[in-house]
N, C-alpha and C positions, 0 to 999 in steps of 0.2 A: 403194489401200492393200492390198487383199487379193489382186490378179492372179497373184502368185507364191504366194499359199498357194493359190487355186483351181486355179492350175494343177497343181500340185503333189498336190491330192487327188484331182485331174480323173486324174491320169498312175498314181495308185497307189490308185485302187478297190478293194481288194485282199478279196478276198471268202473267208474258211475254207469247203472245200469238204469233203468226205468223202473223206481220203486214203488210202488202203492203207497199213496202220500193220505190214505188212509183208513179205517173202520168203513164198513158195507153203507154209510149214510154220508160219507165225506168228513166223517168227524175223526177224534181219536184213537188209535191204535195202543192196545192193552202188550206192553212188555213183562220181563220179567218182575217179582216183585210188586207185583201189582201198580206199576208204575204204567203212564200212560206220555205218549209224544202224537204228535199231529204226523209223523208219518214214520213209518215201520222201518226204513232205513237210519232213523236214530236211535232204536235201541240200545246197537250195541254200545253206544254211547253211555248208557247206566250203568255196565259192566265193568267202562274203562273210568268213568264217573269213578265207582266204589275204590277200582284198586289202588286209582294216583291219592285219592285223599286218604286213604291208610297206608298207600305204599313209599310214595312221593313228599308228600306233605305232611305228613308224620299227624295226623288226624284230625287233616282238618285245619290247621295253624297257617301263620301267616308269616312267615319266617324266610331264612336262607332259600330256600328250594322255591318256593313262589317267588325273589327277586329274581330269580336265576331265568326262571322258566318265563317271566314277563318280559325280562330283556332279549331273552331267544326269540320269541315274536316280532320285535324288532327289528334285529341283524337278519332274521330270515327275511322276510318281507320287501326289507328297502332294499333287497337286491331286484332293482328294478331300476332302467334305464329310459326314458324314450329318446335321450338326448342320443344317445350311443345309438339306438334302433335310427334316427334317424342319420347319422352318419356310415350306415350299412354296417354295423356292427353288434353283435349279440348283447343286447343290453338288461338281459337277464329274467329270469321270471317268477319274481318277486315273493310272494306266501307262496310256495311250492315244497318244500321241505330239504332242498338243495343244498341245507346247513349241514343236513342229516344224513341223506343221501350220499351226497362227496366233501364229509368231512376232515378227509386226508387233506384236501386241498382248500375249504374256505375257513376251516379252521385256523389256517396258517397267517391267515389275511390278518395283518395288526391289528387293526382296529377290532376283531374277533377276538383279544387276548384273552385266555381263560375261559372263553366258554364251551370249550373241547368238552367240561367236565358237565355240564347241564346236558349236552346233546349227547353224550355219552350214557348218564342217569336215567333221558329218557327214551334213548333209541327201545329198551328191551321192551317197554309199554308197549310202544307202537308196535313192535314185533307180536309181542305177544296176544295182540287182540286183534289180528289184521287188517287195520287203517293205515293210512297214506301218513307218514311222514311230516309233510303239506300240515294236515286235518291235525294230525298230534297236536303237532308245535303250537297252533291257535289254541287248542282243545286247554290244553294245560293252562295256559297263560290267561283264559280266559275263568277256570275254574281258580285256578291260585288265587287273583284278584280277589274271587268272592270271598276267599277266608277274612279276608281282609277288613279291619273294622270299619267300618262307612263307607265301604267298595260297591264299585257297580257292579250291575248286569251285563256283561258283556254277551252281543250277539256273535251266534258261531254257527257257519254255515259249514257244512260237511259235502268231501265228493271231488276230494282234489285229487292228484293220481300223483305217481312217484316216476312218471316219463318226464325228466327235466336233462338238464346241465348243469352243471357249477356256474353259478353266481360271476360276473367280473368284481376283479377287486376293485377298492378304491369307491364301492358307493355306500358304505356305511363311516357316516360322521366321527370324527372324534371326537374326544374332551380338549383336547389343544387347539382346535378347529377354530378359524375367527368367525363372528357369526356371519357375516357375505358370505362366508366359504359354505356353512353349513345352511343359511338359507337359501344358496343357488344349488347346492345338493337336491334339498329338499324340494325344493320349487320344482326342479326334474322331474323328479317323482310325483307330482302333483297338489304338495302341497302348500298354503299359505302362511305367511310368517304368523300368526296366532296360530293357524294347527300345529307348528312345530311346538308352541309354548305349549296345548293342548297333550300333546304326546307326551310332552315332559311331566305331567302330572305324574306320570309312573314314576318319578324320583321320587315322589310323599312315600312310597312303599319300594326304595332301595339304599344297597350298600354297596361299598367297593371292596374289592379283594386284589388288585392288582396295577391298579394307579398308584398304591404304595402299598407295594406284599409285605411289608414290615407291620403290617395294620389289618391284617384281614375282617372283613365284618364289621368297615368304619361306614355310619350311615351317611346321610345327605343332610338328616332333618334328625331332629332329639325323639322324631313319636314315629319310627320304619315300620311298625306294623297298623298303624292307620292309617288312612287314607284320607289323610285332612291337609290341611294349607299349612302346616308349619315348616314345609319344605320354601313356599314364598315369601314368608316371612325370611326365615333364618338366610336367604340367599342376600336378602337385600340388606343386612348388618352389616357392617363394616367390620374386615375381616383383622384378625390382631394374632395367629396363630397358625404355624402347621400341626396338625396330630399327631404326624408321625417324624419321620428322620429327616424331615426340610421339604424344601419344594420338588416337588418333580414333575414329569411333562405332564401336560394337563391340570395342574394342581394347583392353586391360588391360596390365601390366606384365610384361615374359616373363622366364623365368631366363635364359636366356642371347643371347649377342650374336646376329644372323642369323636368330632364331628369331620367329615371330610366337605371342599368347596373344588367341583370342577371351574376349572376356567370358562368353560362352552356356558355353564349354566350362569355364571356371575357375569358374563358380561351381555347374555339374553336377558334377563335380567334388568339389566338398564339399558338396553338397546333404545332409540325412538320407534324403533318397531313392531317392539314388542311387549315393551316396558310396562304400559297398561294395562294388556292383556293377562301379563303377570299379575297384576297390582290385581286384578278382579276378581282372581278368586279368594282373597284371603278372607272376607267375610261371606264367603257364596260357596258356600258347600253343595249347593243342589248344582250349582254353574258346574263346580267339578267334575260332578259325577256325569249330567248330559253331556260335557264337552267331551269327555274323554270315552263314552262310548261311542258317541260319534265318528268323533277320528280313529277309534280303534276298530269301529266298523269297515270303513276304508283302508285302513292299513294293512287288515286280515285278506282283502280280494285283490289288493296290487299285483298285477299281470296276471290276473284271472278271470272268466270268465261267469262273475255272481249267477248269472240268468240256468247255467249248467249242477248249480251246487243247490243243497238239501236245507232247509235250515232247520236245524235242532237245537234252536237256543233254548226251547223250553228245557231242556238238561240239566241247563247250567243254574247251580245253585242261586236262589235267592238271598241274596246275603241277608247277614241279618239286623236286624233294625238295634245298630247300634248308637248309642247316645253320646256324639261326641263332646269333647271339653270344649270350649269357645276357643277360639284363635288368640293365641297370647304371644308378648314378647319373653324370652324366657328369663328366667329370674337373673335378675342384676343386670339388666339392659335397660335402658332405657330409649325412648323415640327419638333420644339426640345421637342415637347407634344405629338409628337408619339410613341407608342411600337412596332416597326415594328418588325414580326416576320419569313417573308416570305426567307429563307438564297437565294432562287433562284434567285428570282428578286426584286430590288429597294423599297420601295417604288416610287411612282408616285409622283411627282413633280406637286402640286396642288397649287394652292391661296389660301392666304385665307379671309375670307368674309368681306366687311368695314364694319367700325364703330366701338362703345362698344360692349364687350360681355354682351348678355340679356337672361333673363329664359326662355326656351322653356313650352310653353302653355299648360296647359291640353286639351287632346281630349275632349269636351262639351258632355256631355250625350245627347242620342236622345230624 
């Protein structure tokens, strides 16, 4: 059961050494390609930069393989406990790559259904350029994003090692999860009922393939390759439809045809918890983008030790200054198909999009 993950840790030993953080003045360090980082231990990062966006990402795009690889930063990550550490039990160590590592075993974990096939897609990367696991999994998820149209700059610190354990189950949330459940998860893990809304931004750039397998590549939101607020909007419509073959666990009534509606997210959503903090981004794109490198910053060093790691975010692509469309409701909805739940402030006085209402498109497989 374990010979390919022994082998695998056996092959990537991978040890943080003391690297010259850089050039003879304290300044930049010249990589290949005349590419330049703040310390010589991110180069090889250019390398593995080049191969995942023409190997991975199919050039660059913003598609199946970047949701994939954004949600695997997640499920790696929240495996992290202090609740269980403080009960003298292994409460796991969080960004480490333990998804990847011992994937015979956290693969299996429910809540991980289907993502054997992402950690599978990228284990050969990680092999093949020898980094940690750990570093991969942020590595990608961080670059994927930037394809992304209106996507952040995600920070990525490099230097994690592949000396881990498997993960316990049971600390990654579901979509059937009631929100108490999933914000006393999350609180464990250190974060605040707005950071979890924060994290949830990654639904503006995903899709499901196993909530209902009859659907694969049904999105969240009608716009899964930008990075905008139509995932806030569309959650708070009042839902009139399933997409696929009816309800099933985790699955709620979505507003419109094509589109899939987790439970977890529609009832954050109007929580009093969190309900404003949803509400806020839908005219705040810039709120977007700070909020969620924020908490992606935190999320990437969960049971890590930051102060021992490299930082090579200069690597990571600067997205590109894309112009998005205004936040709109989508055609044939009106503001009398909202569940506005924020008692603070308004909803936002939006438009909404011409024409007939149309099925939003499955994400294509890569």
């Amino acid at each position: 059961m374990f010979s390919k993950t022994l082998l695998a840790i056996a092959a990537l030993a991978v040890t943080v050494a003391a690297a010259p953080k850089g050039g003879p003045n304290g300044g930049q360090v010249s990589c290949k390609h005349g590419r330049k980082s703040a310390n010589a231990a991110c180069c090889v990062w250019f390398d593995v930069l080049d191969d995942i966006q023409t190997n991975l990402f199919d050039g660059g795009e913003c598609g199946e393989e970047v949701h994939e690889s954004l949600r695997l930063t997640f499920h790696d990550a929240i495996g992290f406990s202090p609740a269980l550490f403080a009960e003298g039990k292994f409460g796991g160590n969080g960004a480490d790559g333990s998804i990847m590592s011992f994937a015979e075993i956290e693969t299996a974990f429910h809540a991980n259904g289907g993502i054997d096939d992402i950690v599978e897609t990228q284990r050969p990367f990680a092999l093949a350029h020898g980094v940690s696991f750990g570093d991969f999994i942020q590595f990608a998820g961080a670059v994927g994003v930037s394809n992304c149209a209106g996507g952040p700059r995600l920070q990525f610190l490099a230097g994690r090692n592949n000396v881990t354990q498997p993960s316990p189950d049971l600390l990654v949330p579901e979509p059937s999860d009631s929100t108490d459940t999933i914000l006393a998860r999350m609180g464990d893990a250190g974060f605040s009922p707005s950071e979890v809304v924060d994290l949830l931004i990654s639904h503006s750039v995903a899709a499901q393939d196993h909530v209902d397998p009859t659907i694969p590549g049904t999105p969240f939101d009608s716009t899964p390759s930008s990075f905008d607020s139509q995932f806030f909007i569309e959650t708070l419509l009042k839902g009139v439809l399933f997409p696929g073959n009816g309800s099933n666990v985790g699955e709620v009534l979505s507003p419109l045809a094509g589109e899939l509606r987790l439970f977890s997210d529609a009832e954050l959503a109007r929580d009093p918890r969190t309900a404003c903090e949803w509400q806020s981004f839908i005219t705040d794109h810039a709120s977007m983008v700070s909020k969620f490198e924020a908490v992606m910053s935190k999320l990437a060093v969960l049971g890590q030790d930051p102060s021992t790691l490299v930082d090579c975010s200069d690597v990571i692509p600067v997205p590109a200054n894309s112009q998005l469309p205004p936040p709109m409701l989508p055609a044939g909805k009106s503001l009398a198909d909202v569940e506005a739940a924020c008692a603070a402030t308004p909803f936002p006085a939006i438009s909404v999009a011409p024409g007939p209402a149309t099925s939003v498109a499955p994400v294509p497989p890569s």
